[in-house]
C-alpha positions as CSV (number, residue, x, y, z in Angstrom):
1,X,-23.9,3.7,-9.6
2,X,-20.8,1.5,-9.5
3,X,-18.5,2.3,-12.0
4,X,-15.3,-0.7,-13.3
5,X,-12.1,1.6,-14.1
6,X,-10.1,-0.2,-16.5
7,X,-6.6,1.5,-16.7
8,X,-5.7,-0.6,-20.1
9,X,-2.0,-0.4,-22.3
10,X,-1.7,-2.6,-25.4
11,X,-4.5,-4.7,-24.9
12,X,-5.7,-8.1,-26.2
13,X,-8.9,-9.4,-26.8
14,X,-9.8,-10.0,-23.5
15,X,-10.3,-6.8,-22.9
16,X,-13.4,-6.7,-25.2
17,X,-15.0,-9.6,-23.2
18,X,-14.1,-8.5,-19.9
19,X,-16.2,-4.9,-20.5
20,X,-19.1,-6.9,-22.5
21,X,-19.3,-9.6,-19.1
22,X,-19.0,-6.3,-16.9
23,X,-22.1,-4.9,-18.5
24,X,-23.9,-7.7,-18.3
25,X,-23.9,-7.9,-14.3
26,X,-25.2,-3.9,-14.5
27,X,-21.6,-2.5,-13.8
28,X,-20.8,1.0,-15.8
29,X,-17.5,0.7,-17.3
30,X,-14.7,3.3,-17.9
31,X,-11.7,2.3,-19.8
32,X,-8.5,4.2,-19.7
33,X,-6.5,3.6,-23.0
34,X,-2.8,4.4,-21.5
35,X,-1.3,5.7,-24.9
36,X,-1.6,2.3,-26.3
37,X,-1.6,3.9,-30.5
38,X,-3.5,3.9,-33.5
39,X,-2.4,-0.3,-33.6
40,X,-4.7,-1.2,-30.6
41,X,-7.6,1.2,-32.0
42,X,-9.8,-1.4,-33.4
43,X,-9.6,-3.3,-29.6
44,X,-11.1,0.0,-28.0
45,X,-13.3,0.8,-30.5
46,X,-15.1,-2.9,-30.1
47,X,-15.5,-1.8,-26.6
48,X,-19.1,-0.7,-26.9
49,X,-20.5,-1.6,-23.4
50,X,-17.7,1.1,-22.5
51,X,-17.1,4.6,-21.9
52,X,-12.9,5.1,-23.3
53,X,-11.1,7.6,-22.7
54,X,-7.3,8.4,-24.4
55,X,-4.4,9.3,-22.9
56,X,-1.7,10.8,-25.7
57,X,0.7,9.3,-24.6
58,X,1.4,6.0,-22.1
59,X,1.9,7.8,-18.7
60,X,1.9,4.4,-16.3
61,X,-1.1,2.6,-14.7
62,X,-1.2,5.2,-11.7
63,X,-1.5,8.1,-13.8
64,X,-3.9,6.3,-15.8
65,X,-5.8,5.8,-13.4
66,X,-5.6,8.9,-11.3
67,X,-7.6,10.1,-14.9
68,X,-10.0,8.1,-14.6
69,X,-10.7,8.9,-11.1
70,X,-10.5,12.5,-12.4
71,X,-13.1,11.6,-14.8
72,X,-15.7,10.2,-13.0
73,X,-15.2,12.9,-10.5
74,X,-15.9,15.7,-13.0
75,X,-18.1,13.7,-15.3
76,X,-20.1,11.2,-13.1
77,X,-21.8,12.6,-10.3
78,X,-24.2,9.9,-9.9
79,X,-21.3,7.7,-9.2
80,X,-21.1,5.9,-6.0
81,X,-18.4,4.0,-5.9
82,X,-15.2,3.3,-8.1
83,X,-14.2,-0.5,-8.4
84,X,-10.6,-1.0,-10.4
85,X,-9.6,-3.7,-12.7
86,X,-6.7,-4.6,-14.8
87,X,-7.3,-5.1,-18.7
88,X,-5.2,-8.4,-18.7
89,X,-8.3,-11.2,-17.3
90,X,-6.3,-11.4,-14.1
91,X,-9.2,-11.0,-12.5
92,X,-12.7,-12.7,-12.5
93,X,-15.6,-11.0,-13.3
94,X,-17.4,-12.7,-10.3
95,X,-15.2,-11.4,-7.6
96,X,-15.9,-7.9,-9.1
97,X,-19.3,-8.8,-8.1
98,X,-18.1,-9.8,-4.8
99,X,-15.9,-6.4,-4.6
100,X,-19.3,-4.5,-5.4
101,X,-21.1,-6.2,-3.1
102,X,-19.0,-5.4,0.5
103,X,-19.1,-1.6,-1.1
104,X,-22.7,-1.3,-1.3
105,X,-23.0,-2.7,2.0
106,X,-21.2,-0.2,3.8
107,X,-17.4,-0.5,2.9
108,X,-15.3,2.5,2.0
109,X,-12.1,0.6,1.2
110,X,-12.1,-2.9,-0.2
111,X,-8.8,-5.0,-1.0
112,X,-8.5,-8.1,-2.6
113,X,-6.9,-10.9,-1.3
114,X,-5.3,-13.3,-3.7
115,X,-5.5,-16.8,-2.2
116,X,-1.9,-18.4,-2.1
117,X,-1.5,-21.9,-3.2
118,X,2.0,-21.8,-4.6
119,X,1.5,-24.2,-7.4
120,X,-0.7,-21.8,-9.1
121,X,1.6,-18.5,-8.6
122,X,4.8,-17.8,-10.2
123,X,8.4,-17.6,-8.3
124,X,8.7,-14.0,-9.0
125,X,5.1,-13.4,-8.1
126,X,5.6,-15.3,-4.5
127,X,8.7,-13.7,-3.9
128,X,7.9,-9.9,-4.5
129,X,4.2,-10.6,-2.8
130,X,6.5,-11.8,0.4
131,X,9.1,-9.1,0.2
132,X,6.2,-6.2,-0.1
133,X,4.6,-7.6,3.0
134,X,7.8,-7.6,5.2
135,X,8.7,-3.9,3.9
136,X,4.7,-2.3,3.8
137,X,4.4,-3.8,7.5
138,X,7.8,-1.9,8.5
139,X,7.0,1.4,7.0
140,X,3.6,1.8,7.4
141,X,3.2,0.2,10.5
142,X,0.4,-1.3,8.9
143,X,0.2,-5.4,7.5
144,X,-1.8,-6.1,4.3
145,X,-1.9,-9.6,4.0
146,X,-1.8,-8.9,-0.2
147,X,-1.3,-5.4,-0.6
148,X,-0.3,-5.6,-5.0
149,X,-3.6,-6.5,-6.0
150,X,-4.9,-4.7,-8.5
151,X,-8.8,-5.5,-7.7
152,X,-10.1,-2.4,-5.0
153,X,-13.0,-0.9,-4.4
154,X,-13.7,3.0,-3.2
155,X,-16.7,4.9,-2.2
156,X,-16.5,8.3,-3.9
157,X,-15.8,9.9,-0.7
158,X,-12.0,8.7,-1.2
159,X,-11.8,9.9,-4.9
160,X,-10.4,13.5,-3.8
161,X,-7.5,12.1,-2.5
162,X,-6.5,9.6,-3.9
163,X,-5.8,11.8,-7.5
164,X,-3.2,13.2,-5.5
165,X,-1.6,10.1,-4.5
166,X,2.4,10.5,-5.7
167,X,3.7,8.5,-8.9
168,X,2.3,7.5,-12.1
169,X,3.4,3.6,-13.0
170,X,2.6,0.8,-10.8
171,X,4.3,2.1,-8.0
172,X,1.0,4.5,-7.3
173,X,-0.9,1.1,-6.0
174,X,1.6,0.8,-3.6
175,X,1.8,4.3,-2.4
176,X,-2.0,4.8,-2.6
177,X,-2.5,2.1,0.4
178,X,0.3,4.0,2.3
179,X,-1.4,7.1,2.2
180,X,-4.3,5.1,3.3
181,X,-2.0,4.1,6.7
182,X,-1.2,7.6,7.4
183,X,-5.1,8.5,7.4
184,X,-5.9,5.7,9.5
185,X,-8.1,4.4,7.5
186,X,-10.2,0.7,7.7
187,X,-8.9,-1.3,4.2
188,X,-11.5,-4.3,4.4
189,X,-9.7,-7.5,2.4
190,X,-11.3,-9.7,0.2
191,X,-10.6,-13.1,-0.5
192,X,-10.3,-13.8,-4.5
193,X,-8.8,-16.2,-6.8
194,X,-5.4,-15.7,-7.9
195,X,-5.2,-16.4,-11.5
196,X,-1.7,-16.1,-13.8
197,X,-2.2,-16.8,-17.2
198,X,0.8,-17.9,-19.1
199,X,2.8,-17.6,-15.7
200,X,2.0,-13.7,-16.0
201,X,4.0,-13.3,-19.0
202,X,1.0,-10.7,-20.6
203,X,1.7,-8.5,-17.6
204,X,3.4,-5.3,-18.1
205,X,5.3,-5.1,-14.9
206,X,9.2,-5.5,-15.1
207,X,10.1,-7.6,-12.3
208,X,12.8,-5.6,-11.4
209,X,12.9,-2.1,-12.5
210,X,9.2,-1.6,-11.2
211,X,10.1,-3.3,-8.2
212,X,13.2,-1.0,-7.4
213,X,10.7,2.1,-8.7
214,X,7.7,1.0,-6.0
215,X,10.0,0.3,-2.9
216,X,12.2,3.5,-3.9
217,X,8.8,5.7,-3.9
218,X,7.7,3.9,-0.5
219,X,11.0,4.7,1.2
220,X,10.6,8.7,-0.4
221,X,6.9,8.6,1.6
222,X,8.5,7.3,4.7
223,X,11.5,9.8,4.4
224,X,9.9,11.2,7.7
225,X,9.9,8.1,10.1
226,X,13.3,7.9,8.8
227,X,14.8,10.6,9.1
228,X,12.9,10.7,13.2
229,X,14.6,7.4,13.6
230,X,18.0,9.0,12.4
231,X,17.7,12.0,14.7
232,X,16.6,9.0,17.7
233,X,20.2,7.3,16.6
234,X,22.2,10.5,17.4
235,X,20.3,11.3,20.3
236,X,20.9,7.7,21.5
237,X,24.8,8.2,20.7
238,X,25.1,11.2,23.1
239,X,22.7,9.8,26.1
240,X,25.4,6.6,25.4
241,X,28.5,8.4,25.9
242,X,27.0,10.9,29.2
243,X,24.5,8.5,30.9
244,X,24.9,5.4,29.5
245,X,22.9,2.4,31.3
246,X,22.1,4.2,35.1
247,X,19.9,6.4,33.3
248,X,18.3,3.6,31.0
249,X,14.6,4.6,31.3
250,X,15.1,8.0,31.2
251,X,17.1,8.1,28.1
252,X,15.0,5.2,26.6
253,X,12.1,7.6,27.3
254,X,13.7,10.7,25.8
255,X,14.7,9.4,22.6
256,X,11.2,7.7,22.2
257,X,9.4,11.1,22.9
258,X,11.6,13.0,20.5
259,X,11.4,10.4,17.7
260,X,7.6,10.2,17.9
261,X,7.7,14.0,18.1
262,X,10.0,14.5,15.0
263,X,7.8,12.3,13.1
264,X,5.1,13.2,13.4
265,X,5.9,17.0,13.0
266,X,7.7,16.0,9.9
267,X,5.0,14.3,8.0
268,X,2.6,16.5,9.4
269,X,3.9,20.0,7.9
270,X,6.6,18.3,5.4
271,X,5.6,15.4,4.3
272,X,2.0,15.2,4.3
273,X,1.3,18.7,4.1
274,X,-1.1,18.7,1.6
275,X,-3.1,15.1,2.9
276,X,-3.9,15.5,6.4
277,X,-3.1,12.4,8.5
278,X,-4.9,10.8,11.2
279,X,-2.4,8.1,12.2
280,X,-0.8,9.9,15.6
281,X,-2.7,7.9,18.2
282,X,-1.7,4.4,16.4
283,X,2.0,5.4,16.2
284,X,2.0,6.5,19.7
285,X,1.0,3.1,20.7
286,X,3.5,1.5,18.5
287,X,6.2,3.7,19.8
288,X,5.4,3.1,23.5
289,X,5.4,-0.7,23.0
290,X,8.3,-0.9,20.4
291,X,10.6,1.4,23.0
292,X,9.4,-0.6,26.1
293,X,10.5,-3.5,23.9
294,X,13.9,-2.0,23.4
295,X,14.1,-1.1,27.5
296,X,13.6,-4.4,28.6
297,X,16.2,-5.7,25.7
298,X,18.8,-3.3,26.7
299,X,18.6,-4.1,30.2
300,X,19.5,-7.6,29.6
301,X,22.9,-6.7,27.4
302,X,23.6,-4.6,29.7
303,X,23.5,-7.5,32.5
304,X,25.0,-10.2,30.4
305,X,27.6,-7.8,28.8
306,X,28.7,-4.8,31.2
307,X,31.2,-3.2,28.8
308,X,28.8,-3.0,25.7
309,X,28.1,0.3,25.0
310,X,24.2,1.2,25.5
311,X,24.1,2.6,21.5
312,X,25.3,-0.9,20.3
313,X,22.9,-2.6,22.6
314,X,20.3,-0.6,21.5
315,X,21.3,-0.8,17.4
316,X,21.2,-4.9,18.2
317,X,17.7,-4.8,20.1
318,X,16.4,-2.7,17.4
319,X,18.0,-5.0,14.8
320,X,16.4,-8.5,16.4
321,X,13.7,-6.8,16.9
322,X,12.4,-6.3,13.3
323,X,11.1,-9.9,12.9
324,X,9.0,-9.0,16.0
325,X,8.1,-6.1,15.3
326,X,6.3,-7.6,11.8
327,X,5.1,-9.8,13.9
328,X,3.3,-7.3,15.9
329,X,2.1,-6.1,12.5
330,X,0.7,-9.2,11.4
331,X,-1.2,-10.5,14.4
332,X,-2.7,-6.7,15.4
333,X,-4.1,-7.1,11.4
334,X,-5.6,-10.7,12.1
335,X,-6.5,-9.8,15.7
336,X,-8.8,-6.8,14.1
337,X,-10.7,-9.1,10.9
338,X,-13.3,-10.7,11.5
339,X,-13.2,-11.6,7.5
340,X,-11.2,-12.5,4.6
C-alpha cells in the first residue's frame, strides 16, 4: 500500500479535492492538520477519502510530518511506501502517480524535479532554488538539481530515520536530504511540472526568515566539515611559517589527511552519533581530488609569486576554487543519471 502524507496548516478548498482525486487513483491518504483550529474544522472534516490526524498546536511542516511518518509506522503496517504532498495544489495529482510509479518499481528515494521555465516561476522562487543548489552542493558534497520540492517518495525501509531528522518547520526538507548525503544514499529525481498559483502567494513559507532558519540548520549539520576545514587552516598556517613551499606535497598531504580524518571522526561520534553514515569512501575521493587540485594551484603562485606566503596561496586556491568545486558537484550528479 502506498500511502499520500499531507502535512496541511490553514487550508483551503483545494485540499478537499486534492484527497478526493488522490483516492480515486487507489492512493491511501493521511492528512496531518498542523494546528490549523476549530476555524479550518469544517475543511478536514469534508476530507472523507482521508485518514486526519491533529496536531494541538502548529509545530512546522517537518514536525508535521515526522507525525505522520510516526503514524504510519505504528499504525500502518501494510504500508509500503510513503509519498509526501503539500496541501496547497502545488502539485499535480498525476505526477503523484508518476512518483508512485518509480517506487513500486524498485526506488527507495524519489525526488521531484520541478521543470524551470522562468516565466512560469517567481523571482524569489528562482533565486532561493539557485542559491540552495550552490550551498547543498558545497556542504553535502552532493548536487540536487531541485532539492525544495516538496513532492518525495520513500520505501518504508527509510521511515526509521527519517523521524529523527533535526528541525520541525520547513527547514526539515532540507536537512532530511542532507542526512540522505551522509548515508550515501541513491535520491532518484523526477521530472514534474512546476506550478505557482497566484505567484505562490498561498504558500506559507517566509522568504526570508525560513530561508535564514533552513541554511542556519544546514550549516549546524555541517558543523563537522567545518570545524575539520578550520583545524586544516591552522595546520596549514604552521606548515606555512616552518616548511613553506619545499615541502609542498608533503604538507599539502598532511593537512588533507588530518582534515578528512577530523571529519569524519567528528560526524561519526559527534555529529551523527545517533545516524550512522556511510559517506567515508565518497569524501575520501573528494578530498584526494579537491587537495590535488589545491597542489597543483599552489605550485603555480608559488612560481608566479615567490614571496606569497603558501597559507595565502592556499586560502586563494581554495577560494577560486569553489565555482569548480560545484562544478565537480554538478557534472559527477549528471554523469551518474541516466534519467530525469
Amino acid at each position: 500500500m502506498v500511502v499520500v502524507l499531507i502535512p496541511a496548516y490553514e487550508p483551503d478548498e483545494q485540499l478537499i479535492t486534492l484527497t478526493r482525486r488522490l483516492a480515486e487513483q487507489d492512493l491511501s491518504v493521511l492528512v496531518v492538520d498542523d494546528g490549523s483550529g476549530e476555524k479550518y474544522g469544517s475543511i478536514f472534516a469534508q476530507c472523507h477519502t482521508a485518514t486526519v490526524i491533529t496536531l494541538p498546536r502548529n509545530s512546522g511542516k517537518g514536525a508535521a510530518l515526522k507525525a505522520g511518518m510516526r503514524y504510519i509506522l505504528e499504525n500502518l503496517p501494510e504500508c509500503t511506501h510513503v509519498i509526501t504532498c503539500d496541501a496547497d495544489g502545488q502539485h499535480r495529482v498525476e505526477d503523484v502517480v508518476r512518483v508512485r510509479e518509480r517506487l513500486l518499481k524498485g526506488e527507495k528515494f524519489v525526488l521531484t524535479v520541478r521543470q524551470r521555465t522562468h516565466r512560469k516561476i517567481p523571482l524569489r522562487s528562482r533565486v532561493g532554488n539557485s542559491l540552495s543548489r550552490f550551498v547543498y552542493a558545497l556542504l553535502a558534497n552532493r548536487y540536487l538539481s531541485d532539492n525544495q520540492s516538496g513532492l518525495r517518495g520513500f520505501a518504508r525501509e527509510h521511515l526509521s530515520w527519517l523521524t529523527k531528522v533535526e528541525r520541525n518547520n520547513y527547514d526539515y526538507e532540507m536537512n532530511m536530504l542532507y542526512y540522505a548525503a551522509k548515508k550515501n544514499i541513491r535520491i532518484d529525481t523526477l521530472p514534474i511540472e512546476a506550478i505557482y498559483i497566484g505567484n505562490n502567494e498561498s504558500s506559507h513559507f517566509n522568504p526570508v526568515m525560513d530561508t535564514v532558519k533552513i541554511y542556519r540548520s544546514l550549516f549546524r549539520l555541517a558543523v563537522g566539515s567545518i570545524l575539520a576545514f578550520g583545524v586544516a587552516e591552522l595546520l596549514m598556517g604552521v606548515l606555512s611559517l616552518t616548511v613553506g613551499y619545499h615541502g609542498l606535497f608533503l604538507t599539502m598531504s598532511i593537512v588533507a589527511a588530518v582534515s578528512y580524518t577530523v571529519g569524519t571522526l567528528l560526524n561519526m561520534f559527534v555529529f551523527f552519533r545517533h545516524t550512522p553514515c556511510h559517506d567515508y569512501l565518497r569524501n575520501l575521493i573528494y578530498t584526494v581530488v579537491e587537495y590535488f587540485v589545491y597542489t597543483l594551484g599552489c605550485m603555480l603562485l608559488g612560481y608566479a609569486q615567490p614571496e606569497l606566503p603558501l597559507f595565502l596561496a592556499f586560502n586563494l586556491v581554495y577560494i577560486l576554487g569553489i565555482p569548480l568545486r560545484y562544478c565537480l558537484h554538478k557534472f559527477t550528479f549528471i554523469a551518474t543519471r541516466t534519467r530525469e
